[in-house]
Backbone as JSON Lines, residues from 0, in Angstrom:
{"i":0,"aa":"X","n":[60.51,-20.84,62.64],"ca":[60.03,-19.87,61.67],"c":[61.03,-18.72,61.65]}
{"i":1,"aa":"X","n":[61.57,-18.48,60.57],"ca":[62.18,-17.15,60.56],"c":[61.82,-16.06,61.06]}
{"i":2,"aa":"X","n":[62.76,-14.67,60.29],"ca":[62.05,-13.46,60.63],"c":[60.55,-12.86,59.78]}
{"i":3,"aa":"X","n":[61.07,-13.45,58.41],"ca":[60.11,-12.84,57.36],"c":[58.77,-13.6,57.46]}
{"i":4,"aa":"X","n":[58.84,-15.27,58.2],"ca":[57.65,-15.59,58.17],"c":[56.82,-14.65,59.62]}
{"i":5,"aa":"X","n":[57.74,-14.14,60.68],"ca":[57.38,-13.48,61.94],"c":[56.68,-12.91,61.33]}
{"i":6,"aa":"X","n":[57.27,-11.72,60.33],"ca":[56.84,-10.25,59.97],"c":[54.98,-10.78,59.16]}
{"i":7,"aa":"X","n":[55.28,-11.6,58.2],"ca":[53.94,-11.87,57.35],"c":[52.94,-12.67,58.6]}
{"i":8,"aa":"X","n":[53.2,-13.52,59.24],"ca":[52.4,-13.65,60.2],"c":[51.99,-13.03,61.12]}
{"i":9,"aa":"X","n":[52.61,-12.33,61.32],"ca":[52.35,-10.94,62.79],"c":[51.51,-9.63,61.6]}
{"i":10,"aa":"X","n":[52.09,-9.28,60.41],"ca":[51.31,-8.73,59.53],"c":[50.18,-8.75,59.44]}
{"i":11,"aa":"X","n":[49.26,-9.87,59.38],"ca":[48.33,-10.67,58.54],"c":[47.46,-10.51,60.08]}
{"i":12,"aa":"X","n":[47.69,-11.35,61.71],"ca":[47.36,-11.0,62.34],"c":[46.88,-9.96,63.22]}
{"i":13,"aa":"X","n":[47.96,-8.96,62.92],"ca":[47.9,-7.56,63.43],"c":[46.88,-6.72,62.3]}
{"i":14,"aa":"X","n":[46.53,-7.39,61.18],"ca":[45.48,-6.33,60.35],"c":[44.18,-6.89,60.89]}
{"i":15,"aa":"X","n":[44.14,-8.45,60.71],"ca":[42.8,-9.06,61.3],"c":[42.45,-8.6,62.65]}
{"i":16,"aa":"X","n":[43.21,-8.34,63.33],"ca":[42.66,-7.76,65.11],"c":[42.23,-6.33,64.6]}
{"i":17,"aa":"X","n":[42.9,-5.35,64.12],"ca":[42.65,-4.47,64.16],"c":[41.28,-3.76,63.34]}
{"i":18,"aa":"X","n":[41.04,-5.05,62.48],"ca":[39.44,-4.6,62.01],"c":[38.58,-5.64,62.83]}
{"i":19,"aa":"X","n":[38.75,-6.39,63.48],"ca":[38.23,-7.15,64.87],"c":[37.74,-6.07,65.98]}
{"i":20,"aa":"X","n":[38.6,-5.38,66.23],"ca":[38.41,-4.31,67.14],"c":[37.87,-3.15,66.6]}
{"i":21,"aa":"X","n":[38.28,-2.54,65.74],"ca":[37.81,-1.41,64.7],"c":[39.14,-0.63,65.5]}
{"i":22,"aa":"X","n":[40.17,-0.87,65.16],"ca":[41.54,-0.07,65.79],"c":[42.28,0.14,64.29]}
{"i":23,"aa":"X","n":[42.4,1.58,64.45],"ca":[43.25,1.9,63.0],"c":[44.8,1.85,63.17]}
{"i":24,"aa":"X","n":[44.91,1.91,61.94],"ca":[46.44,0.97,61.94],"c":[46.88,1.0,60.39]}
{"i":25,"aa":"X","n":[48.72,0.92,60.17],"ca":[49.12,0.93,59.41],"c":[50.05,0.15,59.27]}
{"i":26,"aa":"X","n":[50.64,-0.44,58.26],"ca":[51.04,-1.55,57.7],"c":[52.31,-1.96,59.15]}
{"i":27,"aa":"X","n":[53.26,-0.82,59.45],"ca":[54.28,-1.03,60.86],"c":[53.55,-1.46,62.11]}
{"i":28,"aa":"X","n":[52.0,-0.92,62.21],"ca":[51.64,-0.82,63.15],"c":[51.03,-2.46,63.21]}
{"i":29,"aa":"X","n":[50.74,-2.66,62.15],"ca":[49.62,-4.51,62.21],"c":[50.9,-5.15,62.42]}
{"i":30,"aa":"X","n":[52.27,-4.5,61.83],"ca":[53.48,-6.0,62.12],"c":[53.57,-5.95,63.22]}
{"i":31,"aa":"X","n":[54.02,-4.85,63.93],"ca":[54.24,-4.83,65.38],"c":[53.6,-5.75,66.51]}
{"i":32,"aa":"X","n":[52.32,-5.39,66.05],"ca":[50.86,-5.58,67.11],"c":[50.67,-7.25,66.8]}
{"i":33,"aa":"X","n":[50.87,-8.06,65.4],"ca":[51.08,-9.23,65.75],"c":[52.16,-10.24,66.1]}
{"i":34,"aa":"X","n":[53.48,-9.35,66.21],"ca":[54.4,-10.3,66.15],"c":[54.34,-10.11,67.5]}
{"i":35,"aa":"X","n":[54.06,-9.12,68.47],"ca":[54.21,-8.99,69.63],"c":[52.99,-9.79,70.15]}
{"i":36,"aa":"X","n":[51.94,-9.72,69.24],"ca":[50.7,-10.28,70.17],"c":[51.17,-12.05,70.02]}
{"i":37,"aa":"X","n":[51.72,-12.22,68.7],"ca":[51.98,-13.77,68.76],"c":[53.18,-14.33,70.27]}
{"i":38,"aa":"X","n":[53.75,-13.55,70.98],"ca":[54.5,-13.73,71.56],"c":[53.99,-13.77,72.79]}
{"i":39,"aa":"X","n":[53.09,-12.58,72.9],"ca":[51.91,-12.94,74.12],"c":[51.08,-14.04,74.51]}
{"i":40,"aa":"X","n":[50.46,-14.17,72.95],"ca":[49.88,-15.58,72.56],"c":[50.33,-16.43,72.91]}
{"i":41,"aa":"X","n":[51.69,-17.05,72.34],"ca":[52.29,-18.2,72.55],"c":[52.64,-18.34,73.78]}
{"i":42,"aa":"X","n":[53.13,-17.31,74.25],"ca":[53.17,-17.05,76.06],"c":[51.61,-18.09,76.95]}
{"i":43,"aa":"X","n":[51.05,-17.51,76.46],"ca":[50.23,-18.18,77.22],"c":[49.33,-18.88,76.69]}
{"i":44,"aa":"X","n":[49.66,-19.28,75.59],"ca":[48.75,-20.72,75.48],"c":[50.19,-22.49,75.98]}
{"i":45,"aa":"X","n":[51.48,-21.86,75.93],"ca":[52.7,-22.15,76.94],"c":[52.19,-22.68,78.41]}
{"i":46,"aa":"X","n":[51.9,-21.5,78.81],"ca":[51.77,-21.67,79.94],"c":[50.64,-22.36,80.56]}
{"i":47,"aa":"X","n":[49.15,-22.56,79.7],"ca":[48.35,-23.51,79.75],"c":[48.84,-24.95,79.24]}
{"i":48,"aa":"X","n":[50.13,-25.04,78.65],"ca":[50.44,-26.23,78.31],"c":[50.27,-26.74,76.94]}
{"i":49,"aa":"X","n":[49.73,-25.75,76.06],"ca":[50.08,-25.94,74.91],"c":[51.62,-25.84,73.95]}
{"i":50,"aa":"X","n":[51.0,-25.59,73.01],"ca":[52.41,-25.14,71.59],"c":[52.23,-24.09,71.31]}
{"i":51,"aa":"X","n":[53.21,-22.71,71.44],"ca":[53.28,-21.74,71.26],"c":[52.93,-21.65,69.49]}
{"i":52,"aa":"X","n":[53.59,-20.61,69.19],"ca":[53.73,-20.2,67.22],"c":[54.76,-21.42,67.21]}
{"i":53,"aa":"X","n":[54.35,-21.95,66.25],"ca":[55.34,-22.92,66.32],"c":[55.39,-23.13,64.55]}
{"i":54,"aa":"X","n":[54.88,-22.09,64.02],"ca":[55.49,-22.05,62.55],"c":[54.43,-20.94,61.57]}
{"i":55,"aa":"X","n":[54.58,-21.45,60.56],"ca":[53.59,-20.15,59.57],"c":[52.36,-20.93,58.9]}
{"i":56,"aa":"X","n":[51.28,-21.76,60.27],"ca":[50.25,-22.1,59.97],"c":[48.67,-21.32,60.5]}
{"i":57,"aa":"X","n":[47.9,-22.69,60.13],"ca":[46.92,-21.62,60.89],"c":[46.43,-21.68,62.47]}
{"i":58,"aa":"X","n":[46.83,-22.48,62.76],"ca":[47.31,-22.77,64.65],"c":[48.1,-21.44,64.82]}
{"i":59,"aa":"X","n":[49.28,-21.16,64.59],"ca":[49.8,-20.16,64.62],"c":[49.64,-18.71,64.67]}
{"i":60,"aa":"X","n":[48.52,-18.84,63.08],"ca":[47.96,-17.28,63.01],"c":[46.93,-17.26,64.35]}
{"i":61,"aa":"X","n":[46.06,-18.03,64.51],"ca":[45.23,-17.66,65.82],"c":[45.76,-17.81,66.76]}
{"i":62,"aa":"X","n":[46.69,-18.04,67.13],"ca":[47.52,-17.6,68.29],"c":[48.14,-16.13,68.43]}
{"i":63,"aa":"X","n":[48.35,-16.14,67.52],"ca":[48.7,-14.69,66.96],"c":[47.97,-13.54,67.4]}
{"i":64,"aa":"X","n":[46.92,-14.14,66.7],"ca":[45.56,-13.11,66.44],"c":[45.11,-12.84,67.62]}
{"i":65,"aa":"X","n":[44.74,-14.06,68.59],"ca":[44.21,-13.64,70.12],"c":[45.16,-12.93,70.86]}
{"i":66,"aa":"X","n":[46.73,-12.81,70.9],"ca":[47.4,-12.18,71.5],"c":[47.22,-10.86,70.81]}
{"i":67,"aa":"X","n":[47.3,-10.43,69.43],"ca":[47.0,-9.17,69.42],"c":[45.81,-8.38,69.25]}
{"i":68,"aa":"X","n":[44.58,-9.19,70.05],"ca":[43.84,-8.91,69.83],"c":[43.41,-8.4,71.92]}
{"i":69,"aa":"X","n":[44.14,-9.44,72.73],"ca":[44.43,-9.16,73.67],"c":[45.53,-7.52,74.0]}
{"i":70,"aa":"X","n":[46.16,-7.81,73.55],"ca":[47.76,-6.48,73.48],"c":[46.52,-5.07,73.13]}
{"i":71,"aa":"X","n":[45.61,-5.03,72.4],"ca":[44.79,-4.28,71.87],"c":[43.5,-3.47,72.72]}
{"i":72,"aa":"X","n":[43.46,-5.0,73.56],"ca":[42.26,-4.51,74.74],"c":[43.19,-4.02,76.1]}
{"i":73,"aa":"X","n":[44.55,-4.51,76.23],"ca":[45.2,-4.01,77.27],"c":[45.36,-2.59,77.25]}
{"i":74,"aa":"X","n":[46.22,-2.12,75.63],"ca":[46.3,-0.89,75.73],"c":[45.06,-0.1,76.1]}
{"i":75,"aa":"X","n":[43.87,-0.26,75.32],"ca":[42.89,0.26,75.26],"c":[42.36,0.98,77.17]}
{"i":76,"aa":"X","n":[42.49,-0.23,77.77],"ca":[42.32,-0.2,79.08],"c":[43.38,0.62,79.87]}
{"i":77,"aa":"X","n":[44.41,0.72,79.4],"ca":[45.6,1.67,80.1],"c":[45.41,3.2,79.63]}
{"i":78,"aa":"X","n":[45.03,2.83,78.44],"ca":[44.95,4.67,78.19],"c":[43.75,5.38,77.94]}
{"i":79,"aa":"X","n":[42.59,4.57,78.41],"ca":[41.39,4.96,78.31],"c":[40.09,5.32,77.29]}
{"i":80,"aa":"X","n":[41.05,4.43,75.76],"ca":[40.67,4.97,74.76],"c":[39.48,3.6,74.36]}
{"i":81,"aa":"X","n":[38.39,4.31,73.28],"ca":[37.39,3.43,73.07],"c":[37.73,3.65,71.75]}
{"i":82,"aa":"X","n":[36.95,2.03,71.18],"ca":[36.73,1.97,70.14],"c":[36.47,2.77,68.93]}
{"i":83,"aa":"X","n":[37.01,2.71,67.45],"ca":[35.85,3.91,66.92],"c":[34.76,3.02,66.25]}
């Protein structure tokens, strides 16, 4: 997968977590939060022995999505902040 499918998939993921969580967010902030969470994701669904992102489907986006939906509860837990 390229970069631009990264960006629209990490996009698309990073908006769905963030109304998952009720975490506000702006268009840099949903790319960020899923391309990074897809990397988390794929990290460890890897390491259970699966297939990471392995393209611009929908296996992919929920991989995505649980990593930045994970990346979301980590921060949350480091800096002490709750939900709104």
């Amino acid at each position: 997968m390229g970069w631009l499918g990264w960006i629209v998939l990490g996009g698309l993921a990073g908006w769905v977590a963030t109304m998952i969580m009720k975490e506000e967010g702006g268009l840099l902030k949903n790319i960020l939060l899923g391309v990074i969470g897809g990397l988390i994701g794929g990290g460890v669904v890897e390491m259970l022995g699966g297939s990471g992102v392995s393209g611009f489907n929908l296996y992919s986006f929920a991989v995505a999505l649980l990593g930045a939906i994970a990346l979301i509860w980590i921060v949350r837990l480091i800096t002490g902040k709750k939900a709104k």
